[in-house]
Residue, then its C-alpha position, 0 to 999 in steps of 0.5 A: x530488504x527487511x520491512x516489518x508491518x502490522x495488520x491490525x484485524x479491526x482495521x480489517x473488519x471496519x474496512x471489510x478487507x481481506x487477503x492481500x488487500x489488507x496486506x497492501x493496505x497494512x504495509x502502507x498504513x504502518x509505514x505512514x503517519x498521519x499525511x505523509x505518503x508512502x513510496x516503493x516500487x510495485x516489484x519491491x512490495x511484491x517481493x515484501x508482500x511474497x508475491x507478484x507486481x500485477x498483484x501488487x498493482x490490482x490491490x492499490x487498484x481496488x485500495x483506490x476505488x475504495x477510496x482508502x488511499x490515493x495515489x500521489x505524483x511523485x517523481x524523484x531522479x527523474x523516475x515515476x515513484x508509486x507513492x500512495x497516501x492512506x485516506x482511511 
């Protein structure tokens, strides 16, 4: 799998994030457009990312707290997909 994203260093400073929760943050961003949602299992963002899923999962954790992206029910053949759109 070959993804290729952005992270936009203002968008950090504005947001004050850092680290793999700009990582996250960025790799979701640049795969959206204005609304639209963005879906992929943790274990294959991790592995994008070059680390694990609980990291994965903490990030979209503490993204969602900050109210930066929201997570979106998304079931598709039958399986749970972590679908998140970005709010910020």
């Amino acid at each position: 799998m070959k993804n290729t994203f952005y992270v936009d260093m203002k968008t950090a400073r504005d947001l004050n994030i850092s680290g793999n929760l700009l990582l996250v943050y960025s790799m979701i961003d640049s795969m959206t457009k204005d609304g639209e949602t963005f879906s992929m299992r943790k274990a294959d963002m991790a592995r994008a990312l070059n680390t694990k899923p609980l990291t994965v999962h903490k990030c979209l954790k503490k993204l969602i707290e900050k109210g930066l992206i929201e997570q979106v029910e998304c079931v598709k053949d039958g399986k749970y997909l972590s679908t998140f759109k970005i709010i910020k």
